[in-house]
C-alpha positions as CSV (number, residue, x, y, z in Angstrom):
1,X,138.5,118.7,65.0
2,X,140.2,120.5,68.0
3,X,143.7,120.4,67.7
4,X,145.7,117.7,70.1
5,X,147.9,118.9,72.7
6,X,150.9,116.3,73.9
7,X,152.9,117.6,76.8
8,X,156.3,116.5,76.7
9,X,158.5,116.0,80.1
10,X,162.2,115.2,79.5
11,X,165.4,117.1,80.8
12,X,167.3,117.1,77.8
13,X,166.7,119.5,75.8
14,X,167.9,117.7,71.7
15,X,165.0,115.0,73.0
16,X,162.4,117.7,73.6
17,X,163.3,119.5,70.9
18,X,163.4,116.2,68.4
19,X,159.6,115.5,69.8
20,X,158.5,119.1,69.2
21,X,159.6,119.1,65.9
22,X,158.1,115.9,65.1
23,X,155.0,115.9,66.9
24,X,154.1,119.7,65.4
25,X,154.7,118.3,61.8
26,X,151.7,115.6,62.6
27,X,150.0,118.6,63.8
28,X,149.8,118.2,67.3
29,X,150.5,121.6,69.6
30,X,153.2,120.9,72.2
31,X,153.8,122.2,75.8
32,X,157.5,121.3,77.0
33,X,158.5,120.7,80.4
34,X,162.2,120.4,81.8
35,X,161.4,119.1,85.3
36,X,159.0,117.0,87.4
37,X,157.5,119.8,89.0
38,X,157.0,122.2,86.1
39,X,155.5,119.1,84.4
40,X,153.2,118.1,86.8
41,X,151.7,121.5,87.2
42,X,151.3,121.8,83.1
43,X,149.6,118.2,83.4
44,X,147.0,119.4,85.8
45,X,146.6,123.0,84.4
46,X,146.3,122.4,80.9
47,X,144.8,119.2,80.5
48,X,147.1,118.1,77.9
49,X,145.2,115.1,75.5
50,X,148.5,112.8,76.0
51,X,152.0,113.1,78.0
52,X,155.5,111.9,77.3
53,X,157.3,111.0,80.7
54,X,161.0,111.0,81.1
55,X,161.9,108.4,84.3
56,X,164.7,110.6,85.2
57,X,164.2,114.0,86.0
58,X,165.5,116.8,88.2
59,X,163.0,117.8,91.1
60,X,160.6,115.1,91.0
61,X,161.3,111.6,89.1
62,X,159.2,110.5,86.3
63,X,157.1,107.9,88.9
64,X,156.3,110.3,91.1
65,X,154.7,112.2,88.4
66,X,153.0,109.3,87.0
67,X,151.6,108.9,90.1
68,X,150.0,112.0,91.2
69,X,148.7,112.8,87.8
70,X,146.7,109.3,88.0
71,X,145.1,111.0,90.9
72,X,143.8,113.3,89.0
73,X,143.5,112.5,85.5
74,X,143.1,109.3,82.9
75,X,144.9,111.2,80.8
76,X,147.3,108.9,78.5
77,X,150.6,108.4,79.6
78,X,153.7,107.1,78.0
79,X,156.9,106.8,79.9
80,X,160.3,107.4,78.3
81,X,163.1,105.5,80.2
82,X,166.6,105.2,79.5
83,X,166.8,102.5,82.1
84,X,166.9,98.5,80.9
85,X,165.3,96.7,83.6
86,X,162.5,95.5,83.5
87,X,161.2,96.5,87.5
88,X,161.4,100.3,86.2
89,X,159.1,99.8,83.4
90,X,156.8,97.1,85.1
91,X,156.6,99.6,88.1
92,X,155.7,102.9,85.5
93,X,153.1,100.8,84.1
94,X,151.6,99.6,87.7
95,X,151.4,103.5,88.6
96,X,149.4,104.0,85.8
97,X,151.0,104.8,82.7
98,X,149.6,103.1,79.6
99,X,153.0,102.2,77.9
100,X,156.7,103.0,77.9
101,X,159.2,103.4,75.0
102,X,163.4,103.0,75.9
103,X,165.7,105.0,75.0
104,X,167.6,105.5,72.4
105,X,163.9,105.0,70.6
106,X,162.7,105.5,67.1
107,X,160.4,108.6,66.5
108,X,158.4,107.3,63.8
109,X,157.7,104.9,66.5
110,X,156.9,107.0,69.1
111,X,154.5,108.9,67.1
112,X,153.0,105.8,65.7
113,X,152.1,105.3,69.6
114,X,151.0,108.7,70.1
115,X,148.4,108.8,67.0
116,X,147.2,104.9,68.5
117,X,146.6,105.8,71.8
118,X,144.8,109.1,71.0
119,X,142.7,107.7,68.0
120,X,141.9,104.8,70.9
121,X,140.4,107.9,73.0
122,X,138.3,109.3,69.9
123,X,137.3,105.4,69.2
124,X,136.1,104.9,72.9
125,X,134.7,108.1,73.7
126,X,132.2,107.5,70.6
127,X,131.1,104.3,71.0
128,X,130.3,104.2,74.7
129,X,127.0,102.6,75.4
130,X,126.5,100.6,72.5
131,X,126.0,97.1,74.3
132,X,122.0,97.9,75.1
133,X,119.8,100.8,76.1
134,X,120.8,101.1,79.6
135,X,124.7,101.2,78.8
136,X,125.3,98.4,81.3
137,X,127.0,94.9,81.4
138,X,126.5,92.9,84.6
139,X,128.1,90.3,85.1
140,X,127.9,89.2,89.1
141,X,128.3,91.1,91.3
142,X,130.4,92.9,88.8
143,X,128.5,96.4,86.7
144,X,130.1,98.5,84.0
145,X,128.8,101.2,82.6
146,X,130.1,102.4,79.2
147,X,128.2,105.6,79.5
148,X,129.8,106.7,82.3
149,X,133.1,105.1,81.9
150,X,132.7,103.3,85.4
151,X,133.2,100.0,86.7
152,X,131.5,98.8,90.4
153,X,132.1,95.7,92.2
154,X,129.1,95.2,95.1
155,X,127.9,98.7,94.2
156,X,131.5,100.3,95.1
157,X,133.2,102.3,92.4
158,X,136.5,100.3,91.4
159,X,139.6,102.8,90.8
160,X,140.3,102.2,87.4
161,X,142.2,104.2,84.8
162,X,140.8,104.5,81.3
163,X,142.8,101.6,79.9
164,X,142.1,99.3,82.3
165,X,138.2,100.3,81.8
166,X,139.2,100.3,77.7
167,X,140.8,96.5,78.3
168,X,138.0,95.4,80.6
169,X,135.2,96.2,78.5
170,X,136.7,95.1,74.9
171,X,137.1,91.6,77.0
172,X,133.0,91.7,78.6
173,X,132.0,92.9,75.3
174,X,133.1,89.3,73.6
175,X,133.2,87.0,76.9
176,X,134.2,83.9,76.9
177,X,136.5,84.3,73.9
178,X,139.8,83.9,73.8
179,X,142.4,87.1,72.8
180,X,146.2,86.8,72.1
181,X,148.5,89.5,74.3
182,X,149.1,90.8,70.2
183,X,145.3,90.8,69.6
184,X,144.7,93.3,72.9
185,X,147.5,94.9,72.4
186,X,145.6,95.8,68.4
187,X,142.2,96.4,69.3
188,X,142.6,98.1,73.0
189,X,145.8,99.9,72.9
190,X,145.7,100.3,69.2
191,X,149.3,99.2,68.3
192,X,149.5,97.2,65.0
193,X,153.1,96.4,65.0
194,X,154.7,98.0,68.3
195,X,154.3,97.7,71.7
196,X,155.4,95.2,74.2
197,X,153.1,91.9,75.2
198,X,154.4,92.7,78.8
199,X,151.8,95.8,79.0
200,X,149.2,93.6,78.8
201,X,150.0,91.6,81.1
202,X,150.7,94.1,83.9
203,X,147.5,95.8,83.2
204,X,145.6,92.4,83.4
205,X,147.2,91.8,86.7
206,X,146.3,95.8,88.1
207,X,142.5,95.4,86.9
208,X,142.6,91.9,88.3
209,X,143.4,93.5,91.9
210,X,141.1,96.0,91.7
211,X,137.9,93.8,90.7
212,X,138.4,90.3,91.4
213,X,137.9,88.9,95.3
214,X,141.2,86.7,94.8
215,X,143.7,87.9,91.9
216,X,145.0,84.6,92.2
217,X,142.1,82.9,91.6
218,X,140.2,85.5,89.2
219,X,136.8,84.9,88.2
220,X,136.4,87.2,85.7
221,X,139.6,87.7,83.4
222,X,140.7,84.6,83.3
223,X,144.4,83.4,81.5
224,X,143.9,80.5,78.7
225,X,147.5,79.4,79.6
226,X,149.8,79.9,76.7
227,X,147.4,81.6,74.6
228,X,146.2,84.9,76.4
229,X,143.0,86.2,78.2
230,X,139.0,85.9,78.1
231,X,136.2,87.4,79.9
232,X,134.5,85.1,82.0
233,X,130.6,86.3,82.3
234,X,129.7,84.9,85.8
């Protein structure tokens, strides 16, 4: 297997160098970046398989970032933020980053969300298309197509990022059952024991404004109030 590149983007230089040292023992190679702009440009030149994003950084903050690498790529992203409330991290996730860890954090941690979230690429990537010979779950007006990691609502491609599509089709896959915020957070975003229930949510609420007609009154991912979320197949 090709070795896994993680781009790391953080102004402090004992974080960066912590990571490096950790992530190379796991095996991963390592690009380092000390500013927004320098770590944009890596993001889009080297196509790194995950990236590390500091909040607060010189030239360009960590949102920005976010933001214009979800433009181009569905790349995984995991936000580092020294900041407690919760708008910052709610906002990193709604820009399209698939977690966030705070600072001070635990690397054994950290790199426990690294290996889950690129193992959930490798997981994904093989088993697209499994659900029938054309690839396809319709449901509606609604079609995703695991081949071609796409989702359309009234034959218009829906701007999703991969773990919204992940989240979506782990939910169509089993519709009409019922999964705990700790059972998606397992099987979609890989996390046995970490992670926060609030990702789930958020990401339930972006795919829910990007495929249902009325978020408010969703027809296909609907909430089992005080239990979680199930797929609805119309």
């Amino acid at each position: 297997m090709d070795q896994r590149t993680v781009l790391v983007i953080d102004d402090e230089q004992p974080i960066v160098d912590i990571l490096k040292f950790n992530l190379t023992k796991e095996g991963y190679a390592v690009l380092e970046a000390y500013d927004g702009a320098q770590g944009l440009e890596l993001a889009l030149s080297r196509n790194p398989d995950l990236i590390l994003l500091d909040v607060m950084l010189p030239k360009m903050d960590g949102f920005e970032v976010c933001r214009k690498i979800r433009e181009k790529s569905s790349v995984p992203i995991i936000m580092l933020t020294a900041r407690e409330e919760e708008v910052d991290k709610v906002l990193g996730l709604e820009l399209g980053a698939d977690d966030y860890m705070t600072k001070p954090f635990s690397v054994r941690e950290l790199t426990a969300r690294v290996k889950a979230n690129l193992r959930r690429m490798t997981i994904d990537k093989s088993s697209a298309g499994t659900t029938d010979a054309s690839g396809l779950i319709v449901s509606g007006d609604l079609v995703i197509n695991m081949e071609r990691y796409e989702v359309k609502k009234r034959d218009v491609v829906a701007d999703i990022t991969l773990r919204e599509f992940e989240l979506l089709k782990f939910l169509a896959l089993q519709p009409e059952k019922i999964f705990t915020r700790e059972n998606l957070l397992e099987n979609v975003w890989g996390y046995e024991y970490y992670g926060d229930v609030r990702t789930v949510d958020v990401t339930v609420r972006r795919l829910r404004e990007k495929i249902e007609d009325d978020p408010g009154m969703p027809r296909y991912i609907i909430t089992k109030r005080g239990v979680g979320y199930y797929f609805n197949k119309a």
